[in-house]
MOPAC internal coordinates of N, CA, C and O (Angstrom, degrees):
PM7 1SCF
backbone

  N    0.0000 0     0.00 0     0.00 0    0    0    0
  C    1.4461 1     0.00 0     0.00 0    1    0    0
  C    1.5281 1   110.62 1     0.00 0    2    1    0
  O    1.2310 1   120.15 1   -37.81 1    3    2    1
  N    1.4575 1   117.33 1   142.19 1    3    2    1
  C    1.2623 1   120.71 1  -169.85 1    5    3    2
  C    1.7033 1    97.83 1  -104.99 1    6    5    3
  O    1.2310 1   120.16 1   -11.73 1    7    6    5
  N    1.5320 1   117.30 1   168.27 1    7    6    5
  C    1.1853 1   124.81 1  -163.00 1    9    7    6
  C    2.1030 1   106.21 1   -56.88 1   10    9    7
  O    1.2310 1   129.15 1   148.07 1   11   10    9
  N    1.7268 1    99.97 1   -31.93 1   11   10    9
  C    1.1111 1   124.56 1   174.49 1   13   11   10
  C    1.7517 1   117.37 1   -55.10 1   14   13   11
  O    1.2310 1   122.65 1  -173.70 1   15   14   13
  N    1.2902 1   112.53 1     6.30 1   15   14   13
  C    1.9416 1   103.26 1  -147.85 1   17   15   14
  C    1.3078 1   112.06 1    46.22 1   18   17   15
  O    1.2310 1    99.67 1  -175.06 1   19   18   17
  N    1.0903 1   154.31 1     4.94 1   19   18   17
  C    1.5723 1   151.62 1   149.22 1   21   19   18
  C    1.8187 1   120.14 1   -51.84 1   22   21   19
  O    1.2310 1   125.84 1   -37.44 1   23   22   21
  N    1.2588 1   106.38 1   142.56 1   23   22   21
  C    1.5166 1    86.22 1   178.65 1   25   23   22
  C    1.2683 1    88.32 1  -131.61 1   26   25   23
  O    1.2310 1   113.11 1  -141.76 1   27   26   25
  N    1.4046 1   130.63 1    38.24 1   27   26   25
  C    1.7159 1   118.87 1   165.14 1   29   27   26
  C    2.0159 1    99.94 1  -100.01 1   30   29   27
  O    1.2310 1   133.23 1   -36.23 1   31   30   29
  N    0.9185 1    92.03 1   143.77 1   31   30   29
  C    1.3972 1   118.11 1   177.13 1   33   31   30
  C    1.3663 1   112.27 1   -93.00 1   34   33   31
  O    1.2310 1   115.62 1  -100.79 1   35   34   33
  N    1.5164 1   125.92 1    79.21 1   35   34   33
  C    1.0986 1   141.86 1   170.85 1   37   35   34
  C    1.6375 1   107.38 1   -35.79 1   38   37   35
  O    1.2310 1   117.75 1    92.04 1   39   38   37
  N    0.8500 1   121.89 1   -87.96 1   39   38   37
  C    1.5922 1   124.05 1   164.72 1   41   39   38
  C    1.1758 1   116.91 1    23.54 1   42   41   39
  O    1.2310 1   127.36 1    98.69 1   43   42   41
  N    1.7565 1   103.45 1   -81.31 1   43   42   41
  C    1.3692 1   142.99 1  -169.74 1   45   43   42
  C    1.3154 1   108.61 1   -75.06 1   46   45   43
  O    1.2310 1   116.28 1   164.60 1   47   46   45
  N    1.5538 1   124.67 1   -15.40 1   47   46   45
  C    1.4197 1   110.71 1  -168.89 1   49   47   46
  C    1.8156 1    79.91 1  -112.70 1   50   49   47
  O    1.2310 1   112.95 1   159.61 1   51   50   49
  N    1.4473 1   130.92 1   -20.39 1   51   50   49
  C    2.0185 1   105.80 1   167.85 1   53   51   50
  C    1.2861 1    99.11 1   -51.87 1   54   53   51
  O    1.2310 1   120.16 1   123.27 1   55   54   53
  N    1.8328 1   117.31 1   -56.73 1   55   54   53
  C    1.3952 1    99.18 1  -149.43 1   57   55   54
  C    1.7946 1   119.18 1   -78.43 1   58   57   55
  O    1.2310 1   125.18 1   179.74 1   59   58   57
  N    1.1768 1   107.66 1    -0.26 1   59   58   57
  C    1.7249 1   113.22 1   149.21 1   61   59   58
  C    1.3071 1   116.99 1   -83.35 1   62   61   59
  O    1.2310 1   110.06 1   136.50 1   63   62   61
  N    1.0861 1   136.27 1   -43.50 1   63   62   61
  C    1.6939 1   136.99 1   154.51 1   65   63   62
  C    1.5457 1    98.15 1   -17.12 1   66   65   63
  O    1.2310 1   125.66 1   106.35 1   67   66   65
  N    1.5656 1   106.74 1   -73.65 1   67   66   65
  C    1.7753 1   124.93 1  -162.26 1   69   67   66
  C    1.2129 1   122.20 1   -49.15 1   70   69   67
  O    1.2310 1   131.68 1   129.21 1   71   70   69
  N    1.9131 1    95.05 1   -50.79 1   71   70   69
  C    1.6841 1   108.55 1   167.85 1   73   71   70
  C    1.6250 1   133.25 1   -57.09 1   74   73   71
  O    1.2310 1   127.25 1   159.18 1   75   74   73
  N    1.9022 1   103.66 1   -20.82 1   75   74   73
  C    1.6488 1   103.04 1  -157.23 1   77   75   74
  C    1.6979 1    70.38 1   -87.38 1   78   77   75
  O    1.2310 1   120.20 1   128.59 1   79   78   77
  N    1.5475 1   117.22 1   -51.41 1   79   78   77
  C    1.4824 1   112.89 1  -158.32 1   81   79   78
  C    1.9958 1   111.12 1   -36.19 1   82   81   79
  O    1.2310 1   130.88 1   129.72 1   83   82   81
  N    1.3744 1    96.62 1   -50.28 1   83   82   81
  C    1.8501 1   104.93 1  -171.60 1   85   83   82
  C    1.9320 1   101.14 1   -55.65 1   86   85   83
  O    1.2310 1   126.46 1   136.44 1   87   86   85
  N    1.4630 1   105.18 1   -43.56 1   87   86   85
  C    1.1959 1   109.59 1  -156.54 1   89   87   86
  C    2.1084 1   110.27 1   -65.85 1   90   89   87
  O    1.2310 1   139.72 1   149.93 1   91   90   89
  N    1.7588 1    79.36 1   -30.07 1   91   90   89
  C    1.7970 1    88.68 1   168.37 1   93   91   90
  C    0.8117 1   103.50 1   -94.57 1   94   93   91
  O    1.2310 1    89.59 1   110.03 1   95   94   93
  N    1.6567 1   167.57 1   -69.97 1   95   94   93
  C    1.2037 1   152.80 1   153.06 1   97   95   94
  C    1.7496 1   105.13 1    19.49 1   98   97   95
  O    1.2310 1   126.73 1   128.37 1   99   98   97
  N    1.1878 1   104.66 1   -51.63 1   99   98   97
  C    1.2255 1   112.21 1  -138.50 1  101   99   98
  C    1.7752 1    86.95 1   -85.61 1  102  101   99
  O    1.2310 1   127.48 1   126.83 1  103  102  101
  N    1.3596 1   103.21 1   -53.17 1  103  102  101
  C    1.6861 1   104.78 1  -169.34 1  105  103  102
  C    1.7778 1   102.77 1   -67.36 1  106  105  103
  O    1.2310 1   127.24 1   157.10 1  107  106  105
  N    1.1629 1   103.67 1   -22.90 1  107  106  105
  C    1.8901 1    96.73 1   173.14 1  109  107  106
  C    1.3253 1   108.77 1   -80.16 1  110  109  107
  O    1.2310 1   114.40 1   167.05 1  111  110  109
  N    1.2083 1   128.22 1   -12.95 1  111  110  109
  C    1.6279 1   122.78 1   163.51 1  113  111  110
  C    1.3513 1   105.81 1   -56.64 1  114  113  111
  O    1.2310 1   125.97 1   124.84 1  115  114  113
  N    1.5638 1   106.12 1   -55.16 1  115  114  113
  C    1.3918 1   100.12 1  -170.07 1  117  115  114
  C    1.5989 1   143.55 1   -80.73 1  118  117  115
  O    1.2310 1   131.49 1   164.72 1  119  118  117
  N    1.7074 1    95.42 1   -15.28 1  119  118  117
  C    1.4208 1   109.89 1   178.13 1  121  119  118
  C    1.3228 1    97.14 1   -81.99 1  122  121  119
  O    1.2310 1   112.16 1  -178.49 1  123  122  121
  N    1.6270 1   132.40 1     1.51 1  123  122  121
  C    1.6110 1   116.75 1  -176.75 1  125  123  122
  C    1.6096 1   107.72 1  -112.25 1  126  125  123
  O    1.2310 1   127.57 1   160.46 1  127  126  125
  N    1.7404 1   103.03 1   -19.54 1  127  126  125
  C    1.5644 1    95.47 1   160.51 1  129  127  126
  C    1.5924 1   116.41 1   -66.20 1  130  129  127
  O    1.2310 1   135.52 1   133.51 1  131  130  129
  N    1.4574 1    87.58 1   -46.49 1  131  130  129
  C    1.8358 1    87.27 1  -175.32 1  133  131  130
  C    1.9894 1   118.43 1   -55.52 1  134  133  131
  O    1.2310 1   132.73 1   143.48 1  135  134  133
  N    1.2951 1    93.00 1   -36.52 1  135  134  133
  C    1.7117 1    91.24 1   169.92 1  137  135  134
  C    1.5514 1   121.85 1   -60.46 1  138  137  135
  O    1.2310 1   124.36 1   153.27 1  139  138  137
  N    1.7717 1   109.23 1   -26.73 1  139  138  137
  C    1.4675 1   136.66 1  -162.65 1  141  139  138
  C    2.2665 1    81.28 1   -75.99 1  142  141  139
  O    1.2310 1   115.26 1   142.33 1  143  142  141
  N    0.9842 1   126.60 1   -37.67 1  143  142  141
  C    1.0332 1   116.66 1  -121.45 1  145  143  142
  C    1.8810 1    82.19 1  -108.71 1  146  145  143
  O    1.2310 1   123.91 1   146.41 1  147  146  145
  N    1.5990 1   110.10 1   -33.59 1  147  146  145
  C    1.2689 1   110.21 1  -179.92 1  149  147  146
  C    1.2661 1   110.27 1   -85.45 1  150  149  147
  O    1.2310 1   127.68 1   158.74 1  151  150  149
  N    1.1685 1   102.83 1   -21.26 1  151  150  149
  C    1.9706 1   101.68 1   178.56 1  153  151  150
  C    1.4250 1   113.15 1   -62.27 1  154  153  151
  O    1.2310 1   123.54 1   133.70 1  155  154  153
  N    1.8835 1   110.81 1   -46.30 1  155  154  153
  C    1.3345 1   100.05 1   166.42 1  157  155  154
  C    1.3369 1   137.94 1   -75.76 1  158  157  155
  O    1.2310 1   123.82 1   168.03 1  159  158  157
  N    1.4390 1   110.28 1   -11.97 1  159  158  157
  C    1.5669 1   128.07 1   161.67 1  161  159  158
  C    1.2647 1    96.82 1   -40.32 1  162  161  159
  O    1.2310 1   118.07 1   104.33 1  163  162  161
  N    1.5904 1   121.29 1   -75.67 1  163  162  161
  C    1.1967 1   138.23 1  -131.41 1  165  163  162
  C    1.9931 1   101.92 1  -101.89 1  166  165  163
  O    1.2310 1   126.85 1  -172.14 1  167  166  165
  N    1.2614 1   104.44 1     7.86 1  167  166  165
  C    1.2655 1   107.17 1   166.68 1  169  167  166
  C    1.9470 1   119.05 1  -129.23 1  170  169  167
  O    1.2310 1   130.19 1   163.40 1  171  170  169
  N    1.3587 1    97.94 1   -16.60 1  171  170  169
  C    1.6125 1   112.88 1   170.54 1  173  171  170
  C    1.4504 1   108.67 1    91.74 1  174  173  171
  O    1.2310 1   122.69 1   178.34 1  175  174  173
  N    1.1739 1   112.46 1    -1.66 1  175  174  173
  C    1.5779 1   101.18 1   179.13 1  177  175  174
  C    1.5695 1   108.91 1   -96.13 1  178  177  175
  O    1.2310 1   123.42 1   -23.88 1  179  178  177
  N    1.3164 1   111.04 1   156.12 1  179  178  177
  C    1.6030 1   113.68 1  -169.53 1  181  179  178
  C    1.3323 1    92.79 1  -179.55 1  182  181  179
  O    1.2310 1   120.10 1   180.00 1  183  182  181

């Protein structure tokens, strides 16, 4: 229990906030190379 009667651990729930953010960050890098990558497949330029 926090001084609040709360028992969430603010703390602990940024640095899961921080982690999901990088981890999607991270997968939208890649689903936009991979689109980057079929567009030029699928258009011939490279």
């Amino acid at each position: 229990m926090n001084n609040n009667g709360s028992n969430v651990d603010v703390e602990r729930e940024m640095a899961l906030l921080a982690k999901n953010q990088l981890k999607y960050n991270s997968y939208v890098q890649q689903i936009n190379h991979e689109i980057t990558m079929l567009r030029i497949a699928i258009d011939g330029r490279g």
